[in-house]
C-alpha positions, 0 to 999 in steps of 0.5 A: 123392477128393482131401482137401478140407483142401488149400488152393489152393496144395497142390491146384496142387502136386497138379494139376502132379504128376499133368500130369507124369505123365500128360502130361509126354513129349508136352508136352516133344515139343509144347509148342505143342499143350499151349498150344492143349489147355490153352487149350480147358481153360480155357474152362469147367469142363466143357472142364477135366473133359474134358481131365482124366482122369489127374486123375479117376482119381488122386482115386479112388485110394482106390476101389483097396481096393474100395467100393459095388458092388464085388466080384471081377467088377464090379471088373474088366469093359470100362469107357469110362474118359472117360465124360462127357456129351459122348461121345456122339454118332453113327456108322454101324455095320458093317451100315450102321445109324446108330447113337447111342451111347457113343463116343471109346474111347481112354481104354478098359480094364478095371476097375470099373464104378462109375468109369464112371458116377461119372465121367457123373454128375459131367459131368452136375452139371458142365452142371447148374450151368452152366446154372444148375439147381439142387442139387436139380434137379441131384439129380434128374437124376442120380438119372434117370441112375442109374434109367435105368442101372438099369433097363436093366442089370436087362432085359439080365440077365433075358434081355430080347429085343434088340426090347426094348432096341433101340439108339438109331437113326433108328426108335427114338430121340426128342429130341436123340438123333433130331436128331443121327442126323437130322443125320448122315443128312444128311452125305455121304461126298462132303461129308466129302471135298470139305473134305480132298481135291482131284481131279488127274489124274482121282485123288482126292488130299489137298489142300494146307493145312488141318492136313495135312503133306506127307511126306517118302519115308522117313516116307511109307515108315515109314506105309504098312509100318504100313498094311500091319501095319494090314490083318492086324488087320482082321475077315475080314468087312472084306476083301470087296473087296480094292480097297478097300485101295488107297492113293492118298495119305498126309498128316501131321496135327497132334494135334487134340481135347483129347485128342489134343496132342502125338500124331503122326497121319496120314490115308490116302486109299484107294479104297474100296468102288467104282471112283467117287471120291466113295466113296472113303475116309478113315481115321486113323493115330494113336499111342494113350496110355496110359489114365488109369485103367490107372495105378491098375489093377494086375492084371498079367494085364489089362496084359499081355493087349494087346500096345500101347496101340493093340491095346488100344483096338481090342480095348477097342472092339470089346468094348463098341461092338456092330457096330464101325467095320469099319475099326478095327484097330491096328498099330505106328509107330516102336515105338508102338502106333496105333489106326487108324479110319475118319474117318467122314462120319456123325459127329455128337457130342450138342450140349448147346448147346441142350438147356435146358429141365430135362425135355428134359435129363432125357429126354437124361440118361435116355437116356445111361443106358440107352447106358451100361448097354448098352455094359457089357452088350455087353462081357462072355464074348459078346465074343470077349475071355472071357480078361479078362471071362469071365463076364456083365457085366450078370447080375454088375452086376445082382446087385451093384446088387440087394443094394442097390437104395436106395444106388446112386442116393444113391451116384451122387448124392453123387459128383455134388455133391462132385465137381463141386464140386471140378472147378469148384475145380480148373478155377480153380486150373488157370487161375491156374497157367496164365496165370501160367506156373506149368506146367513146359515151357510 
């Protein structure tokens, strides 16, 4: 972790090094979007810690020489890579199940696991504080976490049947979890729709204004030879109806999200599973980035397995999301890898907003436990990737955790405290440096 005798003004120093880093390009591209993603930064701690990833990873540096937990497989299995309390949300899976679960899968890779749970537990101290719970409340919870985590990492590697460990759906899930699929249930493709899309000429196409970029020929041109690429990365199973892939219209987007400044996207309108308009569908072109944590993995055989960093997402979430979106998939665009995705109208993320009362946060917490667990459990030699995981994921984890059972929730438990002790620091720092224009390129 970053050496706590840096005073503020190293610290900064520190902080603007790694932007540069992991940021530069794209802020010198769109200085505007880095304004608005820095602005969103600002708002909390919390809204600091998600945007800074690169950050998270540069401060466990030293974890590349191993550490609790550690050995040549766990060190090196299908992690999330942004894991914090607020990935998490809703989707529909491609047996059209409603699903709770991990999502936003851009920062994916492989690498130790324990990153993936230092990183939760630490949002999760971040949100404690901020509602004003104590240390030892806060303690408790992230011992919940890592009990939960535990626990279901131990039923999947002694052959638990999946009636055991089902997911998180409209039938199993309770709490704030059952809310959101409730509420996911409740949208519609046509709602989702209705706020993009307007009908001329008896045809469904993109509406003016609202964040979309109308094309010129060649950039049109440029999109749809990446749609065509796009198509040869989809499953067997996704091309049932060849109609479905029909292009209808192209818009350009503005880079949305905190992760996402700086990056070129586009929205494709196609006809989708019927000939009715309101079953049409949308989905996204986006260039991918390059991960926070595959700065500080060096295994050679791991970055030289994708081919882009958009191949490297999809491959990264189709290893740990069971069922994935049927129409993820990847392509280039001017010599950039890109994820492609659906934009789903079943898209419902976890709303800490209203989630005070400390039994209600401890049943969410211990949820996101058992996601988590499940997601590193799925993404093992059963995954159709056995070149870079070829062994069980949760039997290794299991067996790791077992040679020290009393010491995985303390280790949890201190990173927690220590951590969002320093990204609250941080978070000011970072204020400081921005309102006194003290980021190069803004």
């Amino acid at each position: 972790m970053s050496d706590p005798q840096l005073n503020a003004e190293q610290r900064g120093e520190q902080i603007l090094a790694v932007f540069d880093t992991a940021f530069g390009e794209l802020l010198a591209a769109d200085p505007a979007a880095f304004r608005v993603k820095f602005r969103k930064m600002a708002a909390s701690a919390f809204a600091f810690y998600r945007g800074t990833a690169c950050l998270f990873y540069h401060d466990l540096e030293e974890e590349k020489r191993g550490g609790p937990y550690l050995d040549e497989r766990t060190s090196r299995v299908w992690v999330h890579g942004d894991l914090h309390a607020e990935n998490f949300g809703t989707y529909m899976d491609a047996q059209g199940r409603l699903i709770f679960n991990v999502n936003d899968f851009d920062e994916a890779y492989v690498g130790p696991f324990t990153w993936d749970l230092k990183r939760l537990a630490a949002s999760v101290a971040l949100i404690g504080y901020a509602k004003a719970l104590s240390d030892e409340q806060i303690t408790e919870l992230v011992r919940t976490y890592a009990a939960a985590y535990r626990d279901r990492i131990h039923a999947l590697a002694t052959g638990a049947k999946s009636d055991e460990v089902p997911p998180f759906t409209l039938d199993t899930a309770q709490g704030p979890l059952l809310d959101a699929l409730r509420d996911a249930r409740s949208l519609t493709r046509f709602g989702l729709l209705e706020t993009m899309t307007e009908i001329r000429d008896f045809e469904r196409r993109f509406a003016p204004g609202g964040g979309s970029i109308e094309l010129d020929a060649a950039t049109r041109y440029k999109v749809l030879a990446a749609f065509d690429g796009y198509l040869e990365t989809l499953p067997e199973s996704s091309l049932a109806r060849p109609d479905s892939y029909r292009v209808k219209d192209v818009v350009g987007r503005r880079g949305i999200g905190i992760g996402s400044a700086g990056l070129p996207s586009y929205n494709i309108l196609l006809e989708g599973a019927t000939d009715a308009l309101e079953n049409d569908v949308v989905i996204y072109i986006k260039q991918a980035q390059t991960p926070a944590v595959s700065r500080h993995i060096t295994d050679p055989a791991i970055r030289e397995y994708f081919q882009h960093e958009g191949h490297r997402t999809v491959i990264s979430q189709r290893a740990l999301q069971a069922h994935a979106d049927p129409w993820l998939g990847w392509t280039e665009l001017d010599g950039a890898g890109q994820l492609v995705a659906e934009v789903s109208p079943y898209a419902v993320d976890l709303d800490w907003g209203d989630i005070d009362d400390p039994e209600e946060i401890a049943a969410v917490v211990a949820d996101l436990g058992r996601a988590t667990a499940t997601m590193h459990a799925a993404a093992d030699d059963e995954s159709g990737h056995s070149e870079l995981v070829p062994f069980s994921t949760e039997r290794a984890i299991d067996a790791a955790i077992a040679a020290d059972e009393s010491g995985f929730g303390d280790l949890l438990v201190d990173f927690a405290h220590a951590y969002g002790a320093r990204a609250r620091a941080d978070h000011q720092i970072f204020v400081d440096l921005f309102r006194n224009g003290r980021i190069p390129g803004l």
